[in-house]
C-alpha positions as CSV (number, residue, x, y, z in Angstrom):
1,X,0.0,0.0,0.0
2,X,1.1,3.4,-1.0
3,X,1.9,5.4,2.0
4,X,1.6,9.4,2.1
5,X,4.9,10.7,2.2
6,X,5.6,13.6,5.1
7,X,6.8,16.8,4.2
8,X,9.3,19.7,5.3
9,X,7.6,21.3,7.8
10,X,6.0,18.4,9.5
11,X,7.3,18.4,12.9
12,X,7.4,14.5,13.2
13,X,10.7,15.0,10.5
14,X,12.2,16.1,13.3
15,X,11.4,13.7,15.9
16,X,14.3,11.2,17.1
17,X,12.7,7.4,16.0
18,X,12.1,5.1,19.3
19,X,13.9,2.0,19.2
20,X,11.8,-1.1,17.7
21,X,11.3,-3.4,20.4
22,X,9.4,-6.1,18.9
23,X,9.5,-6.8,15.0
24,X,5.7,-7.7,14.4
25,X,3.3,-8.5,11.2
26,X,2.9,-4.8,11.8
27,X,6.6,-3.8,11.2
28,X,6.8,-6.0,8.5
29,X,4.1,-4.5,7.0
30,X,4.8,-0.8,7.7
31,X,8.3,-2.0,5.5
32,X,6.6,-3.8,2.7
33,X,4.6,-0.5,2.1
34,X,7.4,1.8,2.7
35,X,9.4,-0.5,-0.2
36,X,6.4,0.3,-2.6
37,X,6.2,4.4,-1.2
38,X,9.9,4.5,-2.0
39,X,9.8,2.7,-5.5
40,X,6.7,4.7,-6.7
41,X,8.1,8.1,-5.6
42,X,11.5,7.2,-7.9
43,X,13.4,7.2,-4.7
44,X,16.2,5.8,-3.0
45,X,15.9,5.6,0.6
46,X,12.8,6.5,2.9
47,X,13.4,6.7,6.9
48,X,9.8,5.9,9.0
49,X,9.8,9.7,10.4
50,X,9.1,10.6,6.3
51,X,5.2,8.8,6.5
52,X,4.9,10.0,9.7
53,X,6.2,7.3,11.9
54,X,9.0,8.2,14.8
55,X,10.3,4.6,14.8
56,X,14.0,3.4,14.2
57,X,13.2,2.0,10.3
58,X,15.0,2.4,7.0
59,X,14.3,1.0,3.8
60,X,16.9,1.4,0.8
61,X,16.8,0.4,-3.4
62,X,20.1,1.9,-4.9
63,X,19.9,-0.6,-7.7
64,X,18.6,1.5,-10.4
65,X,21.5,3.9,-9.9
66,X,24.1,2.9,-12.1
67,X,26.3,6.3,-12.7
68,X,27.3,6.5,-9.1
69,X,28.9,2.6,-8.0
70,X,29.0,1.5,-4.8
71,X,30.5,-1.8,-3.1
72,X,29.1,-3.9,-0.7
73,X,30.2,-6.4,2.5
74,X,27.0,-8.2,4.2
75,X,28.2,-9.9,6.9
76,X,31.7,-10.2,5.9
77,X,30.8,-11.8,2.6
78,X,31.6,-9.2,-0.7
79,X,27.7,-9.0,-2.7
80,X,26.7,-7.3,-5.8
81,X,25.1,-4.2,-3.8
82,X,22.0,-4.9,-7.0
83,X,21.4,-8.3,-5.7
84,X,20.8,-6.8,-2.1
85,X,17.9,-4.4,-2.5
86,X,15.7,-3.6,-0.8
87,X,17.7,-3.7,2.1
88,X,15.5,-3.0,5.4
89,X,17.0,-1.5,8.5
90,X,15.6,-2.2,11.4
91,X,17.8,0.1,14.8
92,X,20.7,0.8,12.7
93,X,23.9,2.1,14.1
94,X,26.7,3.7,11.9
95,X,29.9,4.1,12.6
96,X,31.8,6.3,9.9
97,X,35.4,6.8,8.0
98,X,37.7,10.2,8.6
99,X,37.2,10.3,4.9
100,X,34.3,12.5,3.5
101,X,33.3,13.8,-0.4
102,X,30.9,16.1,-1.0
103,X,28.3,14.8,-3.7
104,X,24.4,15.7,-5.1
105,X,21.4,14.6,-2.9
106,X,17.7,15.3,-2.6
107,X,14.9,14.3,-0.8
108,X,11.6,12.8,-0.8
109,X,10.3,15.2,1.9
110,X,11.6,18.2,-0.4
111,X,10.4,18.3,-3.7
112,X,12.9,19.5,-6.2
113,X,15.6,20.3,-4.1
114,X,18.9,19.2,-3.9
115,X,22.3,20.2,-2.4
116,X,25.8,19.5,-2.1
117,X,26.1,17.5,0.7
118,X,29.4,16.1,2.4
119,X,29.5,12.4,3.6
120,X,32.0,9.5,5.0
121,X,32.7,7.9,1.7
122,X,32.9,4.3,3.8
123,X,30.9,3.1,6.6
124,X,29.8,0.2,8.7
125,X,26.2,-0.8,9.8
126,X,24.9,-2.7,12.4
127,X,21.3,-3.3,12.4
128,X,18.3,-5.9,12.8
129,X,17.0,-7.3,9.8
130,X,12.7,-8.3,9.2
131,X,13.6,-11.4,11.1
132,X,15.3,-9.6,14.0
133,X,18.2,-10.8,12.8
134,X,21.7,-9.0,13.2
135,X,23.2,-8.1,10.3
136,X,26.6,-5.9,9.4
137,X,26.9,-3.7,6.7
138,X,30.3,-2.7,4.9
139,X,29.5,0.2,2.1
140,X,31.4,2.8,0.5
141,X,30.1,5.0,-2.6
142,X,26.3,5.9,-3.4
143,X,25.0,3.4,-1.0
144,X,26.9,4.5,1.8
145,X,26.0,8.1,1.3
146,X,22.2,6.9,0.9
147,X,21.9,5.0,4.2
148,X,24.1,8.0,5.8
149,X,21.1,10.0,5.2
150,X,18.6,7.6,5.9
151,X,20.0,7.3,9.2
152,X,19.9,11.1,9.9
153,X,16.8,10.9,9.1
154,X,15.8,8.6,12.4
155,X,17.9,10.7,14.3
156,X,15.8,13.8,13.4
157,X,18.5,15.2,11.5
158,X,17.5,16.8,8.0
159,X,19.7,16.9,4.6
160,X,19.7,20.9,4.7
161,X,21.3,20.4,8.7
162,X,24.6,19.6,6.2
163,X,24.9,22.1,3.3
164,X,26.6,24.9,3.8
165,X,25.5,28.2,5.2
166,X,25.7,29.9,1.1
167,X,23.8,26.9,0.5
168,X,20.9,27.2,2.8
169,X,20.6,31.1,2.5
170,X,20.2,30.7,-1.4
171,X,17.1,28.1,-0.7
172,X,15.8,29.9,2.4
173,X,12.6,31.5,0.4
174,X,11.9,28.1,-1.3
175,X,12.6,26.2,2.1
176,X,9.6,28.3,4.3
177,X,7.3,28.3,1.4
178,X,7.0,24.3,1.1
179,X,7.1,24.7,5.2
180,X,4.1,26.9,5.3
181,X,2.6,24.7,2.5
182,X,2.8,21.8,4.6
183,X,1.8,23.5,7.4
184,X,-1.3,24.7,5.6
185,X,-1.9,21.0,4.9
186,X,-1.5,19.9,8.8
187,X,-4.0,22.9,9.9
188,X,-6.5,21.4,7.2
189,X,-6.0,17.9,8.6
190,X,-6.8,18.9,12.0
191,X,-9.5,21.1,11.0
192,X,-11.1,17.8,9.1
193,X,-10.2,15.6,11.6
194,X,-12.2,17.8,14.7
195,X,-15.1,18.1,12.3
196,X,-15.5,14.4,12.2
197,X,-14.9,13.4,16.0
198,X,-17.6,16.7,16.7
């Protein structure tokens, strides 16, 4: 099921995820429809905090990118990073390299924009997979930069928290529009909702 995908402005973008306790049918679910969010919307990664849920859960598909390589380790064995996707992170944790490059990325939760944003260009990840599993991620390249971001996302930390200060005052005017756009939407939600429990 297609999920709504959260805006800038929407306060829960900004909300630290809780840990996941207890992977349920309704995790599971919540990841099969975050998969089908994230495919539909042409995207590469989408945190739980971006359809509105504060949770510790990332979903990933960096197979279609094919101009900006990465490699993969999963669990110490080397895999075709393709062959891997989706990969679902359930409580990651990242640890990250001295190195950074500074490289193109947008977001689902802000349409049209984009920045230069610098990142570790290797990384390691420890996480829970569907099964509760542990699992251990080696990356370096596109999908390293990806789940970098994903995982900021779960920490309430936003894409434009990273670009420079030129780069933020340049997109300031665009930036509050689609936050008073999406906070038009929220009033109107509430507004609807109150009607109906009246």
């Amino acid at each position: 099921m297609k999920l709504q995908i959260v805006q800038y402005g929407d306060p829960v973008l900004r909300a630290k995820g809780s840990q996941i306790e207890k992977i349920n049918d309704r995790i599971r679910e919540l990841a099969q429809n975050m998969i089908e969010t994230m495919h539909t919307a042409n995207g590469v990664g989408l945190a739980a905090q971006q359809i509105g849920e504060p949770i510790q859960l990332t979903v990933l598909d960096v197979s279609q990118v094919k101009d900006r390589p990465s490699t993969l380790k999963f669990n110490g064995q080397d895999v075709d990073p393709a062959t891997a996707m989706p990969l679902i992170l359930i409580n990651p944790t990242v640890d990250v390299s001295a190195e950074t490059e500074t490289g193109t990325e947008g977001c689902l939760s802000f349409p049209e924009i984009t920045g230069e944003i610098p990142r570790s260009t290797s990384i390691v990840v420890r996480a829970q997979d569907l099964d509760g599993n542990s699992i251990e991620i080696k990356t370096t390249g596109f999908l390293a930069r990806a789940i970098q971001h994903e995982v900021d996302h779960l920490n309430g930390i936003l894409f434009i928290d990273r670009m420079s200060s030129a780069a933020k005052i340049s997109l300031s005017s665009r930036l509050k529009r689609l936050q008073k756009e999406t906070q038009r939407g929220l009033k109107h939600r509430q507004r609807a909702v109150a009607e109906t429990t009246l």
